[in-house]
N, C-alpha and C positions, 0 to 999 in steps of 0.2 A: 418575394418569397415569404409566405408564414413560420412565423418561427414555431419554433415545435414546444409543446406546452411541460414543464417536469410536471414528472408525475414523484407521487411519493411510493420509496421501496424500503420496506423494515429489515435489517440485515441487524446480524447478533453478532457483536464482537468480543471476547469474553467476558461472557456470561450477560451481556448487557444488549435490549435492541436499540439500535438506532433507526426512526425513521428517516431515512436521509431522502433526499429530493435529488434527479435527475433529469435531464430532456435528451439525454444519451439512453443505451443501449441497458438496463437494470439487469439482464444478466451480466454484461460487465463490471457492474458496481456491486452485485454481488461477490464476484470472480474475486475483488479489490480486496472485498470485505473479510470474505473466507482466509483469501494470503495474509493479511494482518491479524486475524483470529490465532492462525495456526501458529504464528511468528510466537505470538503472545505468549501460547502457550509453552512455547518451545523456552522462550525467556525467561518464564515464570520456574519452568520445570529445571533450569541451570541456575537462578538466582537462587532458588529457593525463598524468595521474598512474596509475600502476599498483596503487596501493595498494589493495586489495579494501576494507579498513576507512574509511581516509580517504572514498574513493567510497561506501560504504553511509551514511556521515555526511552527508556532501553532498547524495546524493539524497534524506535523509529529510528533511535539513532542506528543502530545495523540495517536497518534497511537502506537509508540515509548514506550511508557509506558504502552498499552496497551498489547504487545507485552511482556514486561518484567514482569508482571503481568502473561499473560499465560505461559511464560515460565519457573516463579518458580514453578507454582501451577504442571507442566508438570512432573518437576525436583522433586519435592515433592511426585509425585505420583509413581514415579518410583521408588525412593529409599523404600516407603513403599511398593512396590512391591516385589524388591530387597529380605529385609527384611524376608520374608515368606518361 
């Protein structure tokens, strides 16, 4: 099987583009991109901090925990599955 070659896709995350490299699906990386843009902004507009880094810290950590939040409730739901 050939592997599939990335391609490059420029995505803007505030206010900045990244060309980032994919061999997946680049509207998905898009989809990625745009939810952590929005996050950002969301962060920046409750910090009131300007700092692009501090804010990229902030948002990942919420998301970050966001994440480990769905993945007990995930992990929870399966062993009560399990279970039956």
């Amino acid at each position: 099987m050939k592997k599939k070659e990335a391609i490059k896709v420029p995505v803007e995350i505030f206010g900045t583009t990244y060309p980032l490299r994919t061999d997946g699906d680049p509207e998905y990386l898009k989809k990625l991109a745009k939810m952590v843009d929005t996050h950002m902004k969301s962060v920046s507009q409750r910090t009131r901090s300007f700092s692009g880094p501090r804010i990229g810290v902030l948002a990942a950590l919420e998301l970050a925990d966001e994440y480990c939040k769905l993945k007990k409730d995930y992990d929870e739901l399966l062993a009560l599955l399990e279970e039956k």
